[in-house]
Every structure is written in structure tokens, then in C-alpha cells.
MISE-266012 format. One record per residue (C-alpha): residue in three letters; x, y, z; residue number from 1. Coordinates in Angstrom, 2 decimals. Layout:
BEGIN
 res       x       y       z   n
 ALA       X       Y       Z NUM
...
END
This chain:
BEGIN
 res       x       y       z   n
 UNK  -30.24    3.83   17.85   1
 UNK  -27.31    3.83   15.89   2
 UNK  -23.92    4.65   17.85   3
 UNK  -20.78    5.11   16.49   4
 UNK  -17.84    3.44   18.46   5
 UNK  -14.38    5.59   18.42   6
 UNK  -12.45    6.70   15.54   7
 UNK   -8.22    7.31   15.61   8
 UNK   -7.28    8.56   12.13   9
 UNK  -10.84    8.25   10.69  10
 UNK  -12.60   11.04   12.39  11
 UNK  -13.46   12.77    9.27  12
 UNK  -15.21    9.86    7.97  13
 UNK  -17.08    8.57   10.65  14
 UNK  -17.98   11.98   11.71  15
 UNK  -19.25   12.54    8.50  16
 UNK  -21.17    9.47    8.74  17
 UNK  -22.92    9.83   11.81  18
 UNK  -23.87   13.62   10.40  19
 UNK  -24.81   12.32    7.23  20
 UNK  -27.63    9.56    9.29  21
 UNK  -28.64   11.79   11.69  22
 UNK  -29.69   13.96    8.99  23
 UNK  -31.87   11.49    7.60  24
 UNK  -33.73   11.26   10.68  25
 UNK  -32.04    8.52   12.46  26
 UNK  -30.61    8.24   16.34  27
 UNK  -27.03    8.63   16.03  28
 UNK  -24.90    8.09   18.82  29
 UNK  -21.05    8.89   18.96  30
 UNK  -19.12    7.31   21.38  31
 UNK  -15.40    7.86   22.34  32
 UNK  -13.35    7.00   25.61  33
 UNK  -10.43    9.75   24.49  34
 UNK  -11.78   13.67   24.84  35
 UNK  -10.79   16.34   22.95  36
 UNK  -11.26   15.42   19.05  37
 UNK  -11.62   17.91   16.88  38
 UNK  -14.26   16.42   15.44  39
 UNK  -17.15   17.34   18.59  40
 UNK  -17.66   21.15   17.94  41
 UNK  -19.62   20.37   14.32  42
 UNK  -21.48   17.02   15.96  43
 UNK  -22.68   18.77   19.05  44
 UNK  -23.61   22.02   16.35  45
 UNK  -25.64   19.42   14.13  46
 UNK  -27.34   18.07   17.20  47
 UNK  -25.45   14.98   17.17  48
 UNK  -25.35   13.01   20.48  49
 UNK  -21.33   13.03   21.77  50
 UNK  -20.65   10.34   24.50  51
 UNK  -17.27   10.38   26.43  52
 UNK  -16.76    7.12   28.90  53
 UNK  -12.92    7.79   30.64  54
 UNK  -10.96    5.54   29.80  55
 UNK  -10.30    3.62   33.50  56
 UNK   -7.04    2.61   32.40  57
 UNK   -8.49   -1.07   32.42  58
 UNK   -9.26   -2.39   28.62  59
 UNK  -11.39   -5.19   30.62  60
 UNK  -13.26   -2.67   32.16  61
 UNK  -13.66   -0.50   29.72  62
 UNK  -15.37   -2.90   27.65  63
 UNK  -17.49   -3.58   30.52  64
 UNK  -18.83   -0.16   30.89  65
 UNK  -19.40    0.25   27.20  66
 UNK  -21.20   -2.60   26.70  67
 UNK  -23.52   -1.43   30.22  68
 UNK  -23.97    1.94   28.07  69
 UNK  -25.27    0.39   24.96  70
 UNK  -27.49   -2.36   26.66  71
 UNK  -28.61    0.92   28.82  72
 UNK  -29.57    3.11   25.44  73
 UNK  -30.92    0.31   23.55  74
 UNK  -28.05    0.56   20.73  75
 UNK  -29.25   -1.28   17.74  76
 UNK  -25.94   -0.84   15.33  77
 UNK  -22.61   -0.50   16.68  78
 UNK  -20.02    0.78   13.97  79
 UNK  -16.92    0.37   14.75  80
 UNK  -13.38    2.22   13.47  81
 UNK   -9.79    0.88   13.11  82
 UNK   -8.00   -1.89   14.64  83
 UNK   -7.79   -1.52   18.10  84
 UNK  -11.45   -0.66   18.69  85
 UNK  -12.68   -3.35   16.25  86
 UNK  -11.10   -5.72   18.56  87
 UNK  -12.99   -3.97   21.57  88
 UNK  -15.93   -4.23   19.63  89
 UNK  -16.17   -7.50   19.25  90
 UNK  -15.86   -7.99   22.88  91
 UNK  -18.63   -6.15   23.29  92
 UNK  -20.62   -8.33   20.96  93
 UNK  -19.91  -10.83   22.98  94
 UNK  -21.63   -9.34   25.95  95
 UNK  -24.81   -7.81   24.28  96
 UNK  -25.54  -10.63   21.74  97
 UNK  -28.37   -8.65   20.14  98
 UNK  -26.31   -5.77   19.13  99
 UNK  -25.14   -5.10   15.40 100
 UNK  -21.64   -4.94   14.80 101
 UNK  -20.05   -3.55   11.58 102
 UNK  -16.47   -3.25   11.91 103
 UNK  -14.26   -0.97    9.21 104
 UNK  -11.23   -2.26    7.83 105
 UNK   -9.26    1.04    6.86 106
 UNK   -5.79    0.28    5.72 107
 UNK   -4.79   -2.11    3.10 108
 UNK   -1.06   -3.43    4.70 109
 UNK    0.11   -6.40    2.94 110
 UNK    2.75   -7.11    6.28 111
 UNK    2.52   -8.92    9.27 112
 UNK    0.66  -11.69    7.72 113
 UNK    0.07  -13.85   10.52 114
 UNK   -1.02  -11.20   13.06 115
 UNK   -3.34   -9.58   10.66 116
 UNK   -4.83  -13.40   10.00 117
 UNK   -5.41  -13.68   14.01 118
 UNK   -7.20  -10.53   14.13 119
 UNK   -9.64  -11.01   11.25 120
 UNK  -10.15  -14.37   12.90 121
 UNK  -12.02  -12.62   15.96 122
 UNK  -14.14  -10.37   13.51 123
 UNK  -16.12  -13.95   13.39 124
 UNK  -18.70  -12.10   15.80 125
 UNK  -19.13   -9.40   13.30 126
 UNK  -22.21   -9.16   11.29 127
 UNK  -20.31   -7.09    8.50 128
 UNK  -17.02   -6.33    7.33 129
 UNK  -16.65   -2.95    6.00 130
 UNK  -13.53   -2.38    3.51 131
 UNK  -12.59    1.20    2.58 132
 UNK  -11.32   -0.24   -0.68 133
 UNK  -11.30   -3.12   -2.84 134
 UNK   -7.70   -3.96   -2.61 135
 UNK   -8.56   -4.39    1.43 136
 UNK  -11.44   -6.59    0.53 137
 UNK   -9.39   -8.68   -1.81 138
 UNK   -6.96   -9.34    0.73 139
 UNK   -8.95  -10.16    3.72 140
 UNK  -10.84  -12.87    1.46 141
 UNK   -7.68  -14.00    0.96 142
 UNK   -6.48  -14.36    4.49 143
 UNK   -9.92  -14.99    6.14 144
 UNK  -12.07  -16.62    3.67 145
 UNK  -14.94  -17.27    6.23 146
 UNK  -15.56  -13.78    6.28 147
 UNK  -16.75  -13.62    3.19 148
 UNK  -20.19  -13.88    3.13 149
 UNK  -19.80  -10.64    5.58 150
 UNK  -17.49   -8.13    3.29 151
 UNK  -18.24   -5.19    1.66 152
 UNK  -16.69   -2.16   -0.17 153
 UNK  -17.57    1.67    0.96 154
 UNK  -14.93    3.97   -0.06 155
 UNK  -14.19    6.65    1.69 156
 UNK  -15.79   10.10    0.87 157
 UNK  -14.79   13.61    0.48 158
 UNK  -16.76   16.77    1.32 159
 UNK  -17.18   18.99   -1.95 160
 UNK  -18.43   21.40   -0.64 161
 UNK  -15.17   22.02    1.41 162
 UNK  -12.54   21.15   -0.91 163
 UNK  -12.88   22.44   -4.34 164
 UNK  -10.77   23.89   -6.77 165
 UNK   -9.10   27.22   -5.95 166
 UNK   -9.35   28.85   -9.46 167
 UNK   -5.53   28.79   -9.80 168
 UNK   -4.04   27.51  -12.82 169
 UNK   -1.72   24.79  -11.75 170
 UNK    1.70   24.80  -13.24 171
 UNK    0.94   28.55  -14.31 172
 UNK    4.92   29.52  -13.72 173
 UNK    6.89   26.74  -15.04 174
 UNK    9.32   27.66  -13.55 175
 UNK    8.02   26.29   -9.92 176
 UNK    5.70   23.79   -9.99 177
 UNK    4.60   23.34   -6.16 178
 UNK    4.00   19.79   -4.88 179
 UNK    2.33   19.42   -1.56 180
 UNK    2.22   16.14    0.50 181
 UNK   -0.66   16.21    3.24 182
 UNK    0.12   12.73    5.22 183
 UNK    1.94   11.86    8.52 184
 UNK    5.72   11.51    8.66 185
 UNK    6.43    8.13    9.28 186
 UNK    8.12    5.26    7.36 187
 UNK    4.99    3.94    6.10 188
 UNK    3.98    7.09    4.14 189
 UNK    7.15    6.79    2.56 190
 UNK    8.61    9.96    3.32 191
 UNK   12.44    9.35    2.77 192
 UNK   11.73    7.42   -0.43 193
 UNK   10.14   10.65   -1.45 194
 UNK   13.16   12.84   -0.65 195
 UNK   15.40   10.45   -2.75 196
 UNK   13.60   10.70   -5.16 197
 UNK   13.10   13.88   -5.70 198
 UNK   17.13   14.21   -5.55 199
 UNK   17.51   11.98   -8.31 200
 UNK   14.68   13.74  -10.44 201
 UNK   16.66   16.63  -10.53 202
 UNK   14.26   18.99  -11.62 203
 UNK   14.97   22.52  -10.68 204
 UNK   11.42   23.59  -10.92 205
 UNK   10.00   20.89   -8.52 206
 UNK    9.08   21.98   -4.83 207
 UNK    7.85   19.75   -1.96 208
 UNK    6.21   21.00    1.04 209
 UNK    5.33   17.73    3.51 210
 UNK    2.45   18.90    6.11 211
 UNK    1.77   15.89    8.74 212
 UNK    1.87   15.49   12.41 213
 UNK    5.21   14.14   13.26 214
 UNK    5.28   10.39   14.13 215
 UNK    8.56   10.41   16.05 216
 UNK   11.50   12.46   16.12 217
 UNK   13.81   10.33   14.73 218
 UNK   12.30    9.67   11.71 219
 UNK   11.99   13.51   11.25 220
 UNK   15.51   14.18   12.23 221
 UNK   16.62   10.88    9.67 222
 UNK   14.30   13.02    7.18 223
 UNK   16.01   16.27    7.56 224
 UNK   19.65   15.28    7.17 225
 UNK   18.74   13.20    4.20 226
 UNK   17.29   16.85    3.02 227
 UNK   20.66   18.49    3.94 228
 UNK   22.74   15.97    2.51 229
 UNK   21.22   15.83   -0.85 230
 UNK   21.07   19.21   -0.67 231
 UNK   17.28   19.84   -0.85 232
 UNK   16.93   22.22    1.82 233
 UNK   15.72   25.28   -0.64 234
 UNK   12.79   22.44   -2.66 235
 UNK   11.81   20.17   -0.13 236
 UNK   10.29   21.45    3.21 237
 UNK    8.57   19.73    6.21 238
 UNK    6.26   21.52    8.15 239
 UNK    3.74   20.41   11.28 240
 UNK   -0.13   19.60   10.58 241
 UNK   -2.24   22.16    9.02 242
 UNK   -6.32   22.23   10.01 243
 UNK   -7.28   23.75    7.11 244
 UNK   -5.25   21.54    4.64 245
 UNK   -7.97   23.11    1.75 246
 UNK   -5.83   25.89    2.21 247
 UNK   -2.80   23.82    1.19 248
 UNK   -4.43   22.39   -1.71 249
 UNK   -5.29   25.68   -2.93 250
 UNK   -1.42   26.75   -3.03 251
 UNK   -0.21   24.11   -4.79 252
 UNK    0.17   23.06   -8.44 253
 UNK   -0.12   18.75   -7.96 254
 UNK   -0.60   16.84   -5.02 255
 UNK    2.05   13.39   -4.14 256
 UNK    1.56   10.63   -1.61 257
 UNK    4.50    7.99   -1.82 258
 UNK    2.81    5.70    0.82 259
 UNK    4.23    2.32    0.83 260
 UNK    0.31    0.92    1.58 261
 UNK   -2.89    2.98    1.96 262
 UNK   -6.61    2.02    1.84 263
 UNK   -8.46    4.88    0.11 264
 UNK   -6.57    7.57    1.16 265
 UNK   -8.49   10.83    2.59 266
 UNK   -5.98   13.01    1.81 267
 UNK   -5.96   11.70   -1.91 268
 UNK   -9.39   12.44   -2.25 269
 UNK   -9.25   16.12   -0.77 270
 UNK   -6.42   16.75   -3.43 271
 UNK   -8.59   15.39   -6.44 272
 UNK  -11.61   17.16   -4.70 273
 UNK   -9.83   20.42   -5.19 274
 UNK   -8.90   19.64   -9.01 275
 UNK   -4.97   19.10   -8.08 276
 UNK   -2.84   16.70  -10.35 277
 UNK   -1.71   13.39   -8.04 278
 UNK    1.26   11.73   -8.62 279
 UNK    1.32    8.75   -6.41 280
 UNK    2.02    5.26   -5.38 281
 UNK    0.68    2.96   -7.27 282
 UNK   -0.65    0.94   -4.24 283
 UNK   -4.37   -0.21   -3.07 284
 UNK   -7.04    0.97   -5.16 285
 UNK   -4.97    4.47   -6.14 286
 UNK   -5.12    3.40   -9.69 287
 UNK   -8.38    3.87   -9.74 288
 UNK   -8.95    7.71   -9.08 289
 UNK   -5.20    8.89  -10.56 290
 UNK   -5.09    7.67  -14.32 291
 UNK   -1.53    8.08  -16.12 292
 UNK   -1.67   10.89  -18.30 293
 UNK   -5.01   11.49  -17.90 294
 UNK   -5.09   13.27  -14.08 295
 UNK   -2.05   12.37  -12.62 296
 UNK    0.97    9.70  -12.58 297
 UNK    1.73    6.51  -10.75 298
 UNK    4.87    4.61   -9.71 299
 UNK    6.67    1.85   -7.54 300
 UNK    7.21    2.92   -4.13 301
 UNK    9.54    0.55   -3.78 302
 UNK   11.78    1.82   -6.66 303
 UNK   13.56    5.30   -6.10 304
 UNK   13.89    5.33  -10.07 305
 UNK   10.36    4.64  -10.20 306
 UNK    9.03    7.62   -8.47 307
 UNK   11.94    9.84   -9.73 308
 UNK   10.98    9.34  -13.16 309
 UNK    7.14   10.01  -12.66 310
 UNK    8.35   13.80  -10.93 311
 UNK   10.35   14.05  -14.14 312
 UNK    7.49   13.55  -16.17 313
 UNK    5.52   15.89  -13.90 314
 UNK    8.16   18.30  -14.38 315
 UNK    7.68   18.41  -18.09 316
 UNK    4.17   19.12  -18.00 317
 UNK    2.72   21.79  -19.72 318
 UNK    0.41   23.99  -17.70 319
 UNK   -2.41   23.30  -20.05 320
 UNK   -1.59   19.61  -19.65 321
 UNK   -2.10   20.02  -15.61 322
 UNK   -5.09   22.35  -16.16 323
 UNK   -6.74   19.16  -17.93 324
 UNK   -5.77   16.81  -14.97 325
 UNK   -7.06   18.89  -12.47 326
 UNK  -10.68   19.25  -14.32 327
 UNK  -10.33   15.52  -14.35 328
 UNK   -9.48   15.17  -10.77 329
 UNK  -12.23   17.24   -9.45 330
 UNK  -14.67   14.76  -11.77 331
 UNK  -13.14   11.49  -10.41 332
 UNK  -13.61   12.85   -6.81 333
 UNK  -17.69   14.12   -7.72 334
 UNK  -18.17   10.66   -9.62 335
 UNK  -16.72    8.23   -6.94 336
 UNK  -15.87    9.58   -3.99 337
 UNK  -19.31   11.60   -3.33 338
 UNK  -20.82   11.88   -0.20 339
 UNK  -24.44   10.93   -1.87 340
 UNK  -22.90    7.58   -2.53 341
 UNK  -20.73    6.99    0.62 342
 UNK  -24.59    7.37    2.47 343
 UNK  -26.66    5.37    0.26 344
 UNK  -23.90    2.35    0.58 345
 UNK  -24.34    2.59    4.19 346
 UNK  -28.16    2.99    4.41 347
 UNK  -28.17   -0.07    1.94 348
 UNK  -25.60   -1.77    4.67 349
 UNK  -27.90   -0.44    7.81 350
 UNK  -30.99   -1.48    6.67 351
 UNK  -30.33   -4.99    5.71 352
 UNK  -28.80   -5.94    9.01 353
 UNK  -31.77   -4.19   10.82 354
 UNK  -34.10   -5.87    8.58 355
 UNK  -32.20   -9.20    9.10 356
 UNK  -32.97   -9.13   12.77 357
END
């Protein structure tokens, strides 16, 4: 049995990869002590085994009772998703010392040096170390070199098959070249650099819609009287989360995400999936799906200037120009962000630690 141990922000990928395994013919198990993710309708569809244990309020406890369940169903591979349930995880290990733990690293934040340290520390238990890019697995051999021997790089993936180009030309009316940000409103994704920055580009023809779940009121209130003051309020818009963000894609002429850190970014590789132009941070391992001049633009979050003068650029574009950095999206996103290869890294992954038994 393979089960699949709670998610956060990375539903769509482990989701995917528990469909993508039990597909093959493998016992998948998914496993979550928080009801009412979106992502149970398609697993219970596909057949996909969907486990809720309450949360008893207790973390102690609720280790307790998830290690009981796995000893109970015979779990061979636990997998494991973002920080706080890594660190329950390993726990875990602890109690059922013949379980297989593969823990996913998901964001690559260059801050809080010493508490990140700690925590990689008690990944010790771990038999693997799962990066979602190589920037991430360059920095945790940095900081925990005794991992090493245990690291490895899986990208994320994107579906397709889901998001794929609309058809629409992008930049077809010069005159408004639409720029959609699909990411949550907080200070890490870099929102009110973005807004500066698009007030010092000064480009008419440049409009911003921001679609993300709001990460506290402040910060959107702090973002919406920057918006009035630099008066922005008819080109730069903030709206709530969108389920269908393919239909976003599909509206707009070039896709931006000004994050200050990200690992490999889903919503990146949705935008190239659906042939958009990215202009983005040049952070992680974003430089290696948006190529200057050739599907997108990069710049220095840090630098206002920076990112003002890549939406300038952007601005400038010729429609033909964007046409060719969409094709060259939507082959960046087939080539390395594939589903196919996302699976056989994994299988690759699976199989040695269940032939290493």
C-alpha cells in the first residue's frame, strides 16, 4: 500500500499523484485529518481510497492514531506534503519503523535560516527527500549536508489536458495587453512590489487582474490604497480565488508572478501550459521554464525598477512577438513539466525504496 499523508497548498499535485499510481495498478491510500478538500470528488470518482482521521485537537494524539491506521493497513510508503505534516511524519516513522517515508520539500525560502536548519535536521528518519526544484535541493545540501545521500529533484507537473492554449492571439489589441496573476495575496508573493511597479512602468496599455485567496485583510486593505494612491484603480484589479483559473488563463494576453521565493510554482506551469507569455521573478528554478526574449521576461523582485522595466518591455511587444512566446510556453510546459515524467520520477523513487527493503 502506498498512502498519501495530507496536502495544504499541494493538493493538485499530490492528488495527481496518487491518481496517476493508482492507475498503474497500485494501492493508493489518501489520508487527511482536515475534511472538505476539493480535491475528494475526482479521487473517490477514480476509485481512489479517501481516509479522514478528525483531528482530536491533540498533535500527540493525532500522530498516535495515524500511525495505529497505517500499522493497521499495512502501509508500505508514506508520502508526505509540506512542512507541518513532514514533521508529523517523521513522528510517525518513529513509531512504525518499517514504514517508508518520503517527505516533499515544496518551497524554496532562503529566510529563517536557523529554523529551517532544525527542521531538516529531524527529516534524519526520512528515507528520501523530495525537492520540487533544484534551487530547493541546492539549498537544503547546503544547510543539511547529511541529507544528501537522500535528495532528489521531481518538479512539479501540470495537467495538459486541462490547461491548454485558448486559441486567442495574445497581445491581439495593443492597445490592452491583459496580465493576470493567479497566486495568494500575501507579502511573500510580492503583491505590493507588483503594484509599484506597475505605477512606475507607466504603460497605458498594461492591465493586472490578481486572483488569490486573501491571506489577511490587512495586507489586502495595504494593497488597495497603494492601488488608489498611485492611481491604478482602472489597470490593476484584485479579485477572490477562481476554481477554474484555465478560464483566467484563457482571457489573458501574459501571465506575472512577482513572488519574492517559490519552488516550482503550479500556477507558473498552468500559465505556460496554456501558451501565455510569463514575466516573472527571477527566483528558484523560474529561469528555467521563462527564457528572456524567447517566452517571457525575468527580473529582481527586490528592485521596483527591475520589474518595472521588464512590464515596459512587455508593453512593447509586438503581438507576433507574444504569439511566438506563447507557442514556446506551451512546449516548455509539454517538455518539462509533463505528467509522463512527474510519474516515471516517482515510480523510479517508489521502487527503489521498496526494493531496498
Amino acid at each position: 500500500m502506498i498512502a498519501s499523508l495530507r496536502l495544504g497548498g499541494a493538493e493538485r499535485q499530490l492528488s495527481g499523484l496518487a491518481l496517476m499510481l493508482h492507475a498503474e495498478g497500485h494501492e493508493v491510500e489518501v489520508l487527511t485529518y482536515r475534511e472538505g478538500d476539493f480535491y475528494a470528488k475526482p479521487l473517490r470518482e477514480s476509485g481512489v481510497k479517501l481516509t479522514v482521521i478528525p483531528h482530536p485537537g491533540n498533535e500527540k494524539r493525532l500522530v498516535e492514531e495515524i500511525a495505529a491506521h497505517l500499522r493497521q493497513t499495512g502501509c508500505e510508503i508514506l508520502i508526505s506534503y509540506l512542512v507541518g505534516t513532514n514533521l508529523k511524519a517523521c513522528f510517525i516513522k518513529q513509531r512504525c519503523p518499517g514504514l517508508r517515508l518520503v517527505v516533499s520539500e515544496r518551497n524554496c525560502d532562503t529566510g529563517k535560516w536557523l529554523y529551517n536548519t532544525l527542521r531538516l535536521r529531524l527529516y534524519k528518519v526520512a528515507d528520501a527527500v523530495v525537492c520540487n526544484s533544484y534551487a530547493q535541493e541546492a539549498l537544503v545540501r547546503k544547510r543539511c549536508p547529511s541529507l544528501n545521500k537522500k535528495l532528489t529533484t521531481i518538479p512539479n507537473f501540470v495537467d495538459a489536458a486541462r490547461f491548454r492554449p485558448s486559441g486567442r492571439k495574445p497581445g491581439a489589441d495593443s492597445s490592452r495587453i491583459s496580465i493576470v496573476t493567479t497566486a495568494r495575496l500575501s507579502d511573500r508573493k510580492n503583491a505590493i512590489g507588483l503594484i509599484r511597479a506597475a505605477a512606475m512602468a507607466a504603460c497605458d496599455n498594461l492591465y493586472f487582474d490578481w486572483y488569490g485567496a486573501l491571506s489577511n485583510d490587512k495586507y489586502y486593505g495595504h494593497c488597495q490604497k497603494l492601488i488608489r494612491k498611485l492611481g491604478l484603480e482602472d489597470r490593476f484589479h484584485i479579485h477572490p480565488g477562481c476554481e477554474n483559473v484555465e478560464d483566467l488563463y484563457a482571457r489573458a494576453d501574459a501571465f506575472c508572478l512577482p513572488s519574492f521565493y517559490e519552488g516550482t510554482s503550479n500556477s507558473l506551469a498552468e500559465a505556460l501550459a496554456c501558451g501565455l507569455p510569463a514575466v516573472c521573478s527571477d527566483v528558484s528554478d523560474t529561469g528555467r521554464y521563462v527564457i528572456p526574449g524567447n517566452n517571457g521576461l525575468l527580473f529582481n523582485p527586490k528592485k521596483i525598477s527591475s520589474a518595472a522595466a521588464a512590464l515596459r518591455t512587455l508593453a512593447r511587444t509586438s503581438c507576433e512577438e507574444l504569439a511566438k512566446w506563447g507557442k514556446e510556453s506551451r512546449r516548455i510546459a509539454e517538455q518539462d513539466l509533463s505528467q509522463t515524467l512527474f510519474l516515471q520520477r516517482y515510480n523510479e523513487l517508489l521502487g527503489g525504496l521498496v526494493g531496498g527493503k
